[in-house]
C-alpha positions as a Markdown table, in Angstrom:
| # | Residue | x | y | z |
|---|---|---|---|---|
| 1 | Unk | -28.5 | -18.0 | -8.9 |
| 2 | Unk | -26.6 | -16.5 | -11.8 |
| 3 | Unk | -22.9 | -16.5 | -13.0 |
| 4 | Unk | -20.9 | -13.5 | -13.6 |
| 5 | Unk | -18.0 | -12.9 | -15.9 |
| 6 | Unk | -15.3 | -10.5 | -14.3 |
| 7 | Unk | -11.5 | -10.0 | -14.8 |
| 8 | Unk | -9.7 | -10.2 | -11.4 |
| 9 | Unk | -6.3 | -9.1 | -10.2 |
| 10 | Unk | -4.7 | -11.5 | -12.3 |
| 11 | Unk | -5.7 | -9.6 | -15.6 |
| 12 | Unk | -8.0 | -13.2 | -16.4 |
| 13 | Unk | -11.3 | -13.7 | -16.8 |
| 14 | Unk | -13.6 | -15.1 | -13.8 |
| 15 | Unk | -16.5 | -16.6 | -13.4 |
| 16 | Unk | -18.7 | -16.5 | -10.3 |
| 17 | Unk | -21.7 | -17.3 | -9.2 |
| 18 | Unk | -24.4 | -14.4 | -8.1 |
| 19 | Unk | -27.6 | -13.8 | -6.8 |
| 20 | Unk | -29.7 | -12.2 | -9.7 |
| 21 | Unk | -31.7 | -9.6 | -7.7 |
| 22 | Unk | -28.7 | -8.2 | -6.1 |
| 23 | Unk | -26.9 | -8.2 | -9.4 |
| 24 | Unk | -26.1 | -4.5 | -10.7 |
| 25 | Unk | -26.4 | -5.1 | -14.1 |
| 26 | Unk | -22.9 | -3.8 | -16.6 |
| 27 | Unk | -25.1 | -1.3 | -18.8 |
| 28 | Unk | -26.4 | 0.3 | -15.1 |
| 29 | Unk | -22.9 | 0.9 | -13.6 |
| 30 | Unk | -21.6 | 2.2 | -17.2 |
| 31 | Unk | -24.4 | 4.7 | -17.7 |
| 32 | Unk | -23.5 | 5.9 | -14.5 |
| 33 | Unk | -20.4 | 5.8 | -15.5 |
| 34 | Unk | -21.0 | 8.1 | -18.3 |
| 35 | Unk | -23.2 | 10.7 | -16.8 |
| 36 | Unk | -20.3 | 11.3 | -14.1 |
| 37 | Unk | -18.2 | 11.9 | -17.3 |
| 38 | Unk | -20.7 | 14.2 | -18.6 |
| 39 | Unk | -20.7 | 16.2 | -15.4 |
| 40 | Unk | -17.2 | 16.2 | -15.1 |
| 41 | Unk | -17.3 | 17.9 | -19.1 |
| 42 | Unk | -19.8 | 20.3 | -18.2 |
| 43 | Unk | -18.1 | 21.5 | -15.0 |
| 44 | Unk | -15.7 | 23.6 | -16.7 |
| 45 | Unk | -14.6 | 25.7 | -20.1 |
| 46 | Unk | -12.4 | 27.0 | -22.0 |
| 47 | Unk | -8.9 | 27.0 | -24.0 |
| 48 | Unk | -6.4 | 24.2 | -23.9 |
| 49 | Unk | -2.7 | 24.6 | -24.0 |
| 50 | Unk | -1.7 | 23.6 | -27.4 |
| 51 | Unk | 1.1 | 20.4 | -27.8 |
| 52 | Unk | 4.3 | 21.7 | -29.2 |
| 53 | Unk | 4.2 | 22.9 | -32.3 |
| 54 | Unk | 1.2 | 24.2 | -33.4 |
| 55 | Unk | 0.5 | 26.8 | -34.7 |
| 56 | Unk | -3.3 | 27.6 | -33.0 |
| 57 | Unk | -4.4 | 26.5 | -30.0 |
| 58 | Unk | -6.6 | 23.5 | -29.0 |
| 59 | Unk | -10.0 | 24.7 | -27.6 |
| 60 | Unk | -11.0 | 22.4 | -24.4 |
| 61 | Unk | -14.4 | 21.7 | -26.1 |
| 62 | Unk | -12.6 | 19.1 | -28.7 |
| 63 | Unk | -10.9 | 17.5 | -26.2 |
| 64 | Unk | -14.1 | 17.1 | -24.2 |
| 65 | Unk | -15.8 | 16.0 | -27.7 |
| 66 | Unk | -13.2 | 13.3 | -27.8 |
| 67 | Unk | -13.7 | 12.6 | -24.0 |
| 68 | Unk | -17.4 | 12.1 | -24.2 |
| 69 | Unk | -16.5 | 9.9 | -27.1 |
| 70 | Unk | -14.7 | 7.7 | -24.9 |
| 71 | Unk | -17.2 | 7.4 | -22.5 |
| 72 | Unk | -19.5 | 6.4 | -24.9 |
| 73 | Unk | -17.5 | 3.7 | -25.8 |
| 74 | Unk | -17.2 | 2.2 | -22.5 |
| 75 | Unk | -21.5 | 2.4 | -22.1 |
| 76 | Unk | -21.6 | 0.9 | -25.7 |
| 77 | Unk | -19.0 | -1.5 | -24.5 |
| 78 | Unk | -21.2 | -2.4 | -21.4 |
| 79 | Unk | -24.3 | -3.0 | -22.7 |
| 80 | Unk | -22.6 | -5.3 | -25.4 |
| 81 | Unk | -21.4 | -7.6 | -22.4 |
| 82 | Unk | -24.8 | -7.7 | -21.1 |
| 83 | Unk | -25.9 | -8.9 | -24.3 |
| 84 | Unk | -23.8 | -11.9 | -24.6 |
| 85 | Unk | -24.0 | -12.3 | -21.0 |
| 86 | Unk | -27.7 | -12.8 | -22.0 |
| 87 | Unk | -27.1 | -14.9 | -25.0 |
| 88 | Unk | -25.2 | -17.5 | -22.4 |
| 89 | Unk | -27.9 | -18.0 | -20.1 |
| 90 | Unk | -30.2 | -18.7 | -22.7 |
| 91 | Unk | -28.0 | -21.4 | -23.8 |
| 92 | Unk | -26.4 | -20.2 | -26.9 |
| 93 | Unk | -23.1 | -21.0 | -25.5 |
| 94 | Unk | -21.8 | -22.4 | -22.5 |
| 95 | Unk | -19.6 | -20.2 | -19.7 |
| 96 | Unk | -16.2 | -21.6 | -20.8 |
| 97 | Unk | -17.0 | -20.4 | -24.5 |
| 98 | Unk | -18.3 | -17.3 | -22.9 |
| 99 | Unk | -14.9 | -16.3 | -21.5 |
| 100 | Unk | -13.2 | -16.6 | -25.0 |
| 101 | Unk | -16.0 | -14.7 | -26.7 |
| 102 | Unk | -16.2 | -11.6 | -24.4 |
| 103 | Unk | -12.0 | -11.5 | -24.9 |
| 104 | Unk | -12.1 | -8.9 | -27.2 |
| 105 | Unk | -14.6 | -6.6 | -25.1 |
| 106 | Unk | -12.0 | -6.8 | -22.3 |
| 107 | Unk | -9.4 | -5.6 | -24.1 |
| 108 | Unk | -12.0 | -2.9 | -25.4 |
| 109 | Unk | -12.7 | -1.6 | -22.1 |
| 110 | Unk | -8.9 | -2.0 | -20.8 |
| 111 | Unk | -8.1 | 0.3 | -23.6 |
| 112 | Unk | -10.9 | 3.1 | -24.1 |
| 113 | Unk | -10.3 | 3.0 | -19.7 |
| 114 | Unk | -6.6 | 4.3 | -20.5 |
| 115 | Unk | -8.2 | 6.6 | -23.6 |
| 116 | Unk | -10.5 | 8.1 | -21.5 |
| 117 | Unk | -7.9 | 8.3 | -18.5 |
| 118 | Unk | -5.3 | 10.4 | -20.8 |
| 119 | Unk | -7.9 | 12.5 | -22.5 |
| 120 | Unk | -9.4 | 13.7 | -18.6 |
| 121 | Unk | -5.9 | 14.5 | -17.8 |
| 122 | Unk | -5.4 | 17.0 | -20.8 |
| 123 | Unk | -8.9 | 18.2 | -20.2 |
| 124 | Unk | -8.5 | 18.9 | -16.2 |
| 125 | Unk | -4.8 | 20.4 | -17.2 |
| 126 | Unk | -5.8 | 23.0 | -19.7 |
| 127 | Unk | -9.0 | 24.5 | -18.0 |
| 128 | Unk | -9.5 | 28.4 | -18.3 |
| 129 | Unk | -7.0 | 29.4 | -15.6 |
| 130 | Unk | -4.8 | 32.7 | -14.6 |
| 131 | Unk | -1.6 | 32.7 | -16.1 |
| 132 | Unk | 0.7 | 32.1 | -13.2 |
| 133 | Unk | -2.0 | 28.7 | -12.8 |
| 134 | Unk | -1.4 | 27.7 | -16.2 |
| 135 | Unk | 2.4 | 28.0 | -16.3 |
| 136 | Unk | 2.5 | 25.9 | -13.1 |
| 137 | Unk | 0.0 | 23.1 | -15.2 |
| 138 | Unk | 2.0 | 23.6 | -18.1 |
| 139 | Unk | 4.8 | 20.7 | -17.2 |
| 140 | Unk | 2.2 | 18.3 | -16.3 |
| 141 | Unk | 0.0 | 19.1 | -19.5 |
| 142 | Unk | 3.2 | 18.3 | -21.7 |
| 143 | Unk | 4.1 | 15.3 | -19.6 |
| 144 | Unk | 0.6 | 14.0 | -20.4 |
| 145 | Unk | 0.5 | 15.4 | -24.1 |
| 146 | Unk | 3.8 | 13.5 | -24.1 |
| 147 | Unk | 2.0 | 10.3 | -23.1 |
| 148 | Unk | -0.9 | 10.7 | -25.4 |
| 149 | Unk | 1.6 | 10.6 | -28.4 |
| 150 | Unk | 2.6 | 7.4 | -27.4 |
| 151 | Unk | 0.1 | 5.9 | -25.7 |
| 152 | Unk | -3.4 | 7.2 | -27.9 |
| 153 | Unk | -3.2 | 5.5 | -31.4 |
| 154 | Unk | -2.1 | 2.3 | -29.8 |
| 155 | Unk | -5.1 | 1.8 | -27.7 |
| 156 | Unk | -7.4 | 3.1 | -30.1 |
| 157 | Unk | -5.9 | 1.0 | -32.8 |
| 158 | Unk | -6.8 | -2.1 | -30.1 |
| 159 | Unk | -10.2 | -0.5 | -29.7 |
| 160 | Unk | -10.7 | -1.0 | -33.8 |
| 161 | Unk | -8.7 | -4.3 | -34.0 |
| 162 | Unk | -10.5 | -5.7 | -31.1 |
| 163 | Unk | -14.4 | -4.3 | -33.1 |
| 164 | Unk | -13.1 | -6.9 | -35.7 |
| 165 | Unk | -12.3 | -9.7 | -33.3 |
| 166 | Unk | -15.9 | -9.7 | -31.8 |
| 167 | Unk | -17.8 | -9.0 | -34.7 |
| 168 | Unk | -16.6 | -12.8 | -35.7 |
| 169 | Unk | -18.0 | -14.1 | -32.4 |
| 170 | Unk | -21.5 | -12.9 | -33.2 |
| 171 | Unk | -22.1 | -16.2 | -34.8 |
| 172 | Unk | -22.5 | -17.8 | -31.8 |
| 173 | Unk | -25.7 | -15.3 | -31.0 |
| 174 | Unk | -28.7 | -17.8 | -32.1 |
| 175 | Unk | -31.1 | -15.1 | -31.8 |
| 176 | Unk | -31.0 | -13.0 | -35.2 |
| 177 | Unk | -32.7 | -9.8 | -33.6 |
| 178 | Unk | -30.4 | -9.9 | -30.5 |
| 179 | Unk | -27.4 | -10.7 | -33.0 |
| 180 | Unk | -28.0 | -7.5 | -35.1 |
| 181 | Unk | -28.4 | -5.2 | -32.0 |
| 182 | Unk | -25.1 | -6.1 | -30.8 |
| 183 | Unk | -23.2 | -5.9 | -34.1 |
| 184 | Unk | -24.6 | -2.3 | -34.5 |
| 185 | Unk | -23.2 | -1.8 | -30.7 |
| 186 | Unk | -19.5 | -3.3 | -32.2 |
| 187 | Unk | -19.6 | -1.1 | -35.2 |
| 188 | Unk | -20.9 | 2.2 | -33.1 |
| 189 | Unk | -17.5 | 1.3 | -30.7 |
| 190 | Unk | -15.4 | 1.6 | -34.2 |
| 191 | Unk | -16.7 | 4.3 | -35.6 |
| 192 | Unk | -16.5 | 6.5 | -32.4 |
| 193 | Unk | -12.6 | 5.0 | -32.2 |
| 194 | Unk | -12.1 | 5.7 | -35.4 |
| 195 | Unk | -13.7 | 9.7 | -35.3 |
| 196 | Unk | -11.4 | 9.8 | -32.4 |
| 197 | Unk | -8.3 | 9.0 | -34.4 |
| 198 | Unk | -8.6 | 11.7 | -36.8 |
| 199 | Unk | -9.6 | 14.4 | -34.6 |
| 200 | Unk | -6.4 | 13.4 | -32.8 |
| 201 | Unk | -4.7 | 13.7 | -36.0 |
| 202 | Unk | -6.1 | 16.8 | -37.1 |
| 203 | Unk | -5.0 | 18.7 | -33.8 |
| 204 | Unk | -1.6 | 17.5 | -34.3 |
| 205 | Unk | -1.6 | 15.6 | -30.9 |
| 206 | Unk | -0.9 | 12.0 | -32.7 |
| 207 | Unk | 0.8 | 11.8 | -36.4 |
């Protein structure tokens, strides 16, 4: 039998105990995860209704850039957990420390979910449409858009913040080679946050 760490309901961090041959393991369910994502971007084209403002607009396929961003971050994100997972039950650290070391990924994965969330939304509202289709999207496009504005750089700016916060847990990671992989996993997370940021800032949907 095997623990498992999970957040529940009340937006804490569980343990419970699991049998390890029925165990789906993280990186499994976020690969599936991101293939749905990358059916979901390949399922449709072109332009998207530009936010207020600008002066060109936005073509769909750097939103769905951005969006396949996200859901690489939530895979990366995934197989990190898995790794400390696997650095507990070899005894590097017991459960209780395991809870406060995987902190940071949870707030990861709460805020890429809402990142990847708003940046489906502006993808699913611009798609190539007839005009009368696309002036009947265009108040829900700005009402996300709107959201975005808001919403975006704060969760991406938790995504970076929360890279640093786990990167100074690696310590407890005895095993040098296993230590390394999942650092290069953290820094991967950042960089893709951080690619995200400026796209956002060069379309003129965040300042």
């Amino acid at each position: 039998m095997r623990g498992l760490i999970y957040i529940g309901r009340d937006g804490r961090v569980h343990w419970c105990t699991v049998d390890r041959d029925k165990l789906l393991p993280a990186s499994v369910v976020c690969l599936c995860l991101f293939l749905a994502g990358l059916v979901l971007l390949f399922g449709c084209s072109a332009l998207a209704a530009s936010p207020q403002g600008r002066k060109a607009p936005v073509t769909r396929s750097v939103f769905e850039t951005m969006q396949a961003q996200a859901a690489e971050i939530g895979a990366l994100n995934g197989k990190y957990i898995d790794g400390m997972l696997a650095a507990q039950r070899a005894g590097d650290f017991s459960v209780a420390q395991a809870n406060k070391l995987l902190t940071p990924s949870i707030a990861i994965s709460q805020a890429d979910s809402e990142v990847y969330s708003t940046l489906t939304g502006i993808v699913e509202h611009s798609a190539g449409k007839t005009p009368e289709i696309r002036d009947e999207l265009a108040e829900g496009l700005a009402k996300i858009q709107t959201a975005a504005t808001i919403g975006l750089p704060r969760q991406l700016a938790t995504i970076i913040r929360s890279v640093g916060d786990a990167r100074k847990t690696l310590p407890a990671v005895k095993n040098r080679v296993q230590r390394q992989a999942l650092d290069e996993k953290l820094l991967r997370i950042g960089r893709l946050a951080a690619d995200i940021t400026a796209e956002l800032k060069r379309e003129g949907v965040i300042k």
